[in-house]
N, C-alpha and C positions, 0 to 999 in steps of 0.2 A: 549504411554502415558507418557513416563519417560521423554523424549525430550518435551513434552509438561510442567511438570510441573519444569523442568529446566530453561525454559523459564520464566515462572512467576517468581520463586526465582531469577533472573538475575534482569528481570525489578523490583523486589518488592528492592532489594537493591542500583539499582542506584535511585529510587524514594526515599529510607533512605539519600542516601550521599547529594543530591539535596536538601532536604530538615535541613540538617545539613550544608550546606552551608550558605541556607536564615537565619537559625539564628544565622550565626557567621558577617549578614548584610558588609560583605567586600564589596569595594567597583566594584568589577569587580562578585559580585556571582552570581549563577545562581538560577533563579525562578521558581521554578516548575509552570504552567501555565495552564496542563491538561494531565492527564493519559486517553489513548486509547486502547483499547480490538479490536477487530475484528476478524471477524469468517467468511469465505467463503467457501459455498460447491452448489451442483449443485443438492442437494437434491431436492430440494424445487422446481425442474423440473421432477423429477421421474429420473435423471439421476447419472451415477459412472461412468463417464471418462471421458478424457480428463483434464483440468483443474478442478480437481475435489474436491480440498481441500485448504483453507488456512488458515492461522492464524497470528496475528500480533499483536504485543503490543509497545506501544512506550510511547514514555512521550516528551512532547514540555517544553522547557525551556526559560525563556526570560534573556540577559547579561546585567546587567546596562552600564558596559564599558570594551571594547575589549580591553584589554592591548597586547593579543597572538597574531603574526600575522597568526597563525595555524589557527584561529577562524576568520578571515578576508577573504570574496569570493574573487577570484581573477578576478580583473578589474571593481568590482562594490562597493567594500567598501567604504560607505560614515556615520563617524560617528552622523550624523545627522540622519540617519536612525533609525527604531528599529531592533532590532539583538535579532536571536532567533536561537536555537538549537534544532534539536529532534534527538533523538535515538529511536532504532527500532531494535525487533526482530522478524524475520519471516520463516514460515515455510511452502511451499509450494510442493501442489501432483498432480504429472500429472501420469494418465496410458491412456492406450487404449479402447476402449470400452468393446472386450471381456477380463475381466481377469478372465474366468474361465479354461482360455487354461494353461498350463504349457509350452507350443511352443511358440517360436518367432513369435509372431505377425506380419510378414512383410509388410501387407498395411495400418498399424496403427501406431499412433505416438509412441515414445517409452516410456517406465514405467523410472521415474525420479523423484527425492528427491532435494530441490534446500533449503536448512535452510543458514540461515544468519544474519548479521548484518547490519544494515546501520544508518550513521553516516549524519546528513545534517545540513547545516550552509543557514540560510533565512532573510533575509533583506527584511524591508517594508519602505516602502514611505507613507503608509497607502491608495494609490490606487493602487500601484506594489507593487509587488512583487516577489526576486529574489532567487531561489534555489539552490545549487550547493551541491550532495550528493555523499556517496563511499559509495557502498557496497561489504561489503567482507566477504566470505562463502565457502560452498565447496558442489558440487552435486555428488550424487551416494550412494552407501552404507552407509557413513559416515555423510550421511545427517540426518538418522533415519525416513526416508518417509516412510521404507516399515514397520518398525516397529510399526509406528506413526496409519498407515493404518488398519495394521492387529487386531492391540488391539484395537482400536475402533471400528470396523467390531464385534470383539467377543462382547465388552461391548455389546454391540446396538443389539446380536444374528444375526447377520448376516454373511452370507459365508465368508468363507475365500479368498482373492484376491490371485492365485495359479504363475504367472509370472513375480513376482520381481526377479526371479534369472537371468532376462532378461535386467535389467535398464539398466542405464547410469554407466559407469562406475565414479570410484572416480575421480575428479575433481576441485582443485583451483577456485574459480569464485573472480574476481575482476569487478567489475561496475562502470565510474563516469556517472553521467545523472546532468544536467543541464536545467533550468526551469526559466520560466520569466510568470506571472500571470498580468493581469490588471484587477482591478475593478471597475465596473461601476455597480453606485449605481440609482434608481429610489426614487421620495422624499417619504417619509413615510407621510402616507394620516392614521390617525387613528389606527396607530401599526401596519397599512396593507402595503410592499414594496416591491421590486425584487431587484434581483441581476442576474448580468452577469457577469461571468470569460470568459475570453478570455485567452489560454493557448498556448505556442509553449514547448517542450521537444525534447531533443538530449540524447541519451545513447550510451557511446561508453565500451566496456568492452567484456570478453571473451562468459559473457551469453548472453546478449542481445547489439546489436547493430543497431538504428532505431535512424528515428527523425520522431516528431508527433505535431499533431496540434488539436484543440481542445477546446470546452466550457463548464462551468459547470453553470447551471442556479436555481435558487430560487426563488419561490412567495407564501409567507407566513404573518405570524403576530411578527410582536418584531422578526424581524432577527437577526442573532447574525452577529456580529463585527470579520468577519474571513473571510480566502479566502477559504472555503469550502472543500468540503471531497469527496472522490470516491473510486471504487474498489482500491486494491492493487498495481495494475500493472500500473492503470490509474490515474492521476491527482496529482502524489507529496504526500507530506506529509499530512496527515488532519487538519483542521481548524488549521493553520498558522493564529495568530490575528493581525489586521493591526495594534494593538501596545499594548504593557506591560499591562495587567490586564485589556483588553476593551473585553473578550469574552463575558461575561454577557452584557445583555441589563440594561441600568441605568432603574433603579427601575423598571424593569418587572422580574416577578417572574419564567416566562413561557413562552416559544415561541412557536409556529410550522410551517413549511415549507413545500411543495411539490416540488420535485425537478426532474433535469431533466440534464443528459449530452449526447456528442454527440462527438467525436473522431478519429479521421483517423490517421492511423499507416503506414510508408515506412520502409518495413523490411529491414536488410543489413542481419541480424545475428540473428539466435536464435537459443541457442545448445539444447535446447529439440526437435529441430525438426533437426539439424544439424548433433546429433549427437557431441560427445567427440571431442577436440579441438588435443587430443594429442595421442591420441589412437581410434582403430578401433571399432566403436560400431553402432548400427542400427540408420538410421535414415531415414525420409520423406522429399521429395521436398515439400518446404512451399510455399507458398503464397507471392508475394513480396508487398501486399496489404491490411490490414486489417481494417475493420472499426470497432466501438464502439457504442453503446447504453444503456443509461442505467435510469433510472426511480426510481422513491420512495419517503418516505418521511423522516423529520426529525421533534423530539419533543426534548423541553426541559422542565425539573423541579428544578427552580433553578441551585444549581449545577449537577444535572445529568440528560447527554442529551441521548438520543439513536438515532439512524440512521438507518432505512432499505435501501437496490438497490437491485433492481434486474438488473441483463447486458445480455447484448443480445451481442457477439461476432461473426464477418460474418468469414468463413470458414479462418483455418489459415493454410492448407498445401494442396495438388493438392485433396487427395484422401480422405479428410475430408468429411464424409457424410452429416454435414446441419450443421449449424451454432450452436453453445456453448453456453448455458446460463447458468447462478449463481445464487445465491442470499448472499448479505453481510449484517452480524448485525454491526453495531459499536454502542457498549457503552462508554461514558467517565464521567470521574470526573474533572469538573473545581474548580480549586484552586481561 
C-alpha cells in the first residue's frame, strides 16, 4: 500500500508543476489535457494469477512549441503537427496460480513485481498518430509487488500469497516501444458515430521484446476527439487527442461508447516468462504467439469520463492452463 500511495503523491506533484507552468503561459509550456487512474485485476473473473494486478496513473500534456530537440520523435517530427506528452507511473503483479505453496512452483510462471515509469513524446496529424515511449524501472524485490500484494490481501481479509520468496530477482528494466495509430472516422448521423484505430507496435528492451498489430474500435453517441484507450500492456498511451483541447465534444455535455479491440503479439522476449537477464532464476517456455481481446464500454460526464474492458488473453507460455482474463476501470479528469 505505501508504493501505491507514492505513486499518487508523484503524479499529484507533476500535475502541481504542469499546471504552474500553464499559468506562467511561456511560450513552449505544457498543458495539462487529462489525468488518468487505472486499475487492473483478474478479480472480476474469480481469478489471482497470473497477470493478476495493475495500476497506472499518468497525465497527458499538450506543448505549444518544441524548442527541446529531447522532445522531438526521432524521424517523424514535423512542427505542423500537434505535440503531446504523457507521463506514467505503473505498477504491475504477476504470480502463478497456486500461491498457497511456499515451494518453487516449477510448471507455473514465476511470481514477479515490474513498477515503473514511462516517459512518451506523441505527434498527431489529427488522423495519425505517432508514439515513440522509454520506460525505466526495476523488477524483483525492489519493485514492492509483493508488498503491494500482501497488504491488499490483508485489507480485503484475504489469505496471505505464501511464495514471493521465489520471484524474480532484482533487475534494471529499460523499454523503448514505438507506435503508429490511424484514424478512421464514420460521419456523425445524429451524435450517433464509430471509430477505427488501426495500430502496428515494436518494443525493443530488456523486459519485453515484440512487434504487434492491432485495432481498437468504437460505436457510440458524441465520441470524443482522441485515438482511444486499452488495457496497460495493449494499445499506448490513453486518449492521445487528435489535437490541444479537442477531448470534449463541442457543446455535448456527455458521451457514451461501446467498444471493442482485437490484437496479435510476436513474442522475441519477455522476462517474466524468461526469467532474469543476468542472473539464474526460474522461468517457463512461452509462447512465441499471443493474441488479444477485449470488450467494454465507455461514458462520459462533462469532464469526467470512466472506461470499463474486460480482456481476454490466449495462452502466453507452453504449460499455461486456459487463456487469462482482467478486467480494467480507467477514470479521468479532462482539463
Amino acid at each position: 500500500m505505501k508504493s501505491i500511495i507514492i505513486l499518487f503523491i508523484m503524479c499529484f506533484f507533476v500535475s502541481l508543476s504542469a499546471n504552474d507552468t500553464v499559468d506562467n503561459k511561456t511560450d513552449n509550456s505544457w498543458v495539462l489535457q487529462r489525468t488518468n487512474f487505472q486499475y487492473e485485476n483478474d478479480l472480476v473473473f474469480n481469478s489471482d494469477s497470473e497477470y493478476t494486478s495493475g495500476i497506472k496513473l499518468e497525465n497527458i500534456y499538450s506543448i505549444k512549441d518544441i524548442s527541446s530537440s529531447w522532445l522531438k520523435i526521432p524521424f517523424y517530427y514535423d512542427e505542423k503537427n500537434n505535440h503531446f506528452v504523457s507521463i506514467s507511473i505503473v505498477q504491475q503483479i504477476f504470480t502463478p496460480v497456486d500461491t498457497t505453496s511456499k515451494n518453487l512452483v516449477v510448471n507455473d510462471r514465476p511470481y514477479a513485481g515490474w513498477s515503473y515509469m514511462e516517459f512518451g513524446l506523441h505527434e498527431s496529424t489529427g488522423d495519425e498518430l505517432y508514439s515513440f515511449s522509454l520506460q525505466l524501472g526495476v523488477v524483483g524485490p525492489d519493485s514492492l509487488a509483493a508488498r503491494s500484494q500482501k497488504e491488499i490481501h490483508s485489507i480485503r481479509h484475504l489469505y496471505t500469497p505464501q511464495g514471493w520468496d521465489n520471484q524474480l530477482k532484482n533487475e534494471l528494466g529499460i523499454n523503448l516501444i514505438a507506435q503508429h495509430k490511424w484514424l478512421l472516422k464514420t460521419d456523425t448521423i445524429n451524435g450517433i458515430g464509430s471509430r477505427f484505430i488501426p495500430f502496428v507496435e515494436a518494443s525493443l528492451g530488456n523486459i519485453k521484446t515484440y512487434a504487434r498489430t492491432g485495432i481498437l474500435m468504437s460505436f457510440g453517441i458524441n465520441p470524443s476527439n482522441d485515438f482511444g484507450s486499452s488495457s496497460i500492456d495493449v494499445g499506448g498511451a490513453n486518449s492521445i487527442p487528435t489535437a490541444s483541447g479537442s477531448l470534449l465534444t463541442d457543446d455535448k455535455d456527455w458521451s457514451f461508447s461501446i467498444n471493442l479491440a482485437l490484437a496479435g503479439t510476436a513474442v522475441a522476449h519477455d522476462l517474466f516468462l524468461d526469467g532474469n537477464t543476468f542472473k539464474s532464476s526460474h522461468s517457463v517456455e512461452k509462447e512465441p504467439f499471443v493474441g488479444y481481446a477485449a470488450y467494454g464500454f465507455s461514458a462520459r460526464y462533462k469532464r469526467i469520463a470512466m472506461e470499463y474492458i474486460l480482456t481476454d488473453t490466449t495462452k502466453e507460455f507452453k504449460l499455461q492452463a486456459e487463456n487469462h482474463k482482467y478486467g480494467s476501470i480507467l477514470i479521468s479528469y479532462i482539463f
